[in-house]
N, C-alpha and C positions, 0 to 999 in steps of 0.2 A: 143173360145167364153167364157167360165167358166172362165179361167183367166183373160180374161178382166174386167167380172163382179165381178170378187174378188179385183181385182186393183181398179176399179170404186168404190166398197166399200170400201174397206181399205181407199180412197183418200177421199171420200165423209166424212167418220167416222174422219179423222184429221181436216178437213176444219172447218167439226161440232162442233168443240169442243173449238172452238172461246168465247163461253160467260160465262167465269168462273174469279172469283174474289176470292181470298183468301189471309189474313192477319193473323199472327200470333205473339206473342212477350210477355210481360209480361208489365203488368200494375202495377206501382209504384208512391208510393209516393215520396213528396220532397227530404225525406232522404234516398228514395229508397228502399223505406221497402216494402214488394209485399203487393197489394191492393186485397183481394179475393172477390168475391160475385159483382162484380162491373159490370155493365148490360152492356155490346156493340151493338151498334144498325151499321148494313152495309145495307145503302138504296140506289135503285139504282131509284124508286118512288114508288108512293102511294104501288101500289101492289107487288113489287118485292121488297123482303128486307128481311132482315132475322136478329134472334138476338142470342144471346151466352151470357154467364158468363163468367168471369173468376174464376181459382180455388184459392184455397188456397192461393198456393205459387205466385199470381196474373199471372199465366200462361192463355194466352187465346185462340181462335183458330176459325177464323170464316169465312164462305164458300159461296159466291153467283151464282147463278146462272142467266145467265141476257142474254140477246139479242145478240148477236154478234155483234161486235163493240166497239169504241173506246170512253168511255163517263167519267167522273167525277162521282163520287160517293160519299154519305155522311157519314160519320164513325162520329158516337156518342158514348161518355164512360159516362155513370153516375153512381155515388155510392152516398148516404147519406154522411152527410158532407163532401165533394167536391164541388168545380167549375165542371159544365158540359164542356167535353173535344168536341172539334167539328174540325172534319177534313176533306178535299175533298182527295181522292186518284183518282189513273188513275185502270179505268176497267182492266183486260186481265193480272192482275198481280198474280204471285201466290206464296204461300208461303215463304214472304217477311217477315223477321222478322222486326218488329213494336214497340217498346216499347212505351209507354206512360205515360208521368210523371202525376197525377193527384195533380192540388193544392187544399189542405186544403180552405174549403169554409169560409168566412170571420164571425166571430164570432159574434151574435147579440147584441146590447147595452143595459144593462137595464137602466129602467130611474125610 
């Protein structure tokens, strides 16, 4: 009987661990120069999302926790003078190296 409920749990504990989402890689610009301080937003909606920085070296690393299931998710990169970077990935992935080019935001015109 105790082994079965250890089996039952052990089994239960894998099944459970179905709703996790993790990206990681290094955020760069055009010429590849690491981007640091650059904010990552990983949304899965309104309430379930979560955000990170990258560091320095524009290394970043960021972790969701979500439903179980197979869904699309919003991966947002923004820094100060950049284009906002917007991506859909697949839920249930983990520790995928990601890199992301950031392009330089378009310069304003004086008049």
């Amino acid at each position: 009987m105790v082994k079965r409920l250890l089996l039952l749990a052990g089994l239960t504990l894998l099944w459970g661990c179905d709703g996790g989402t993790s990206r990681s890689g290094r955020i760069l610009d055009q010429d590849f120069n690491p981007v640091g301080e650059a904010k990552i937003l990983l949304r899965f909606n309104e309430k379930t999302k979560t955000t990170s920085s990258s560091d320095p070296d524009g290394r970043y690393d960021v972790h969701l926790t979500h439903a179980p299931g197979r869904y699309l998710l919003d991966l947002t990169v923004t820094k100060n003078g950049y284009v906002e970077f917007q991506n859909q990935i697949r839920s249930n992935t983990r520790d995928d190296e990601f890199d992301i080019i950031l392009k330089a935001a378009p310069k304003a015109l004086d008049h």
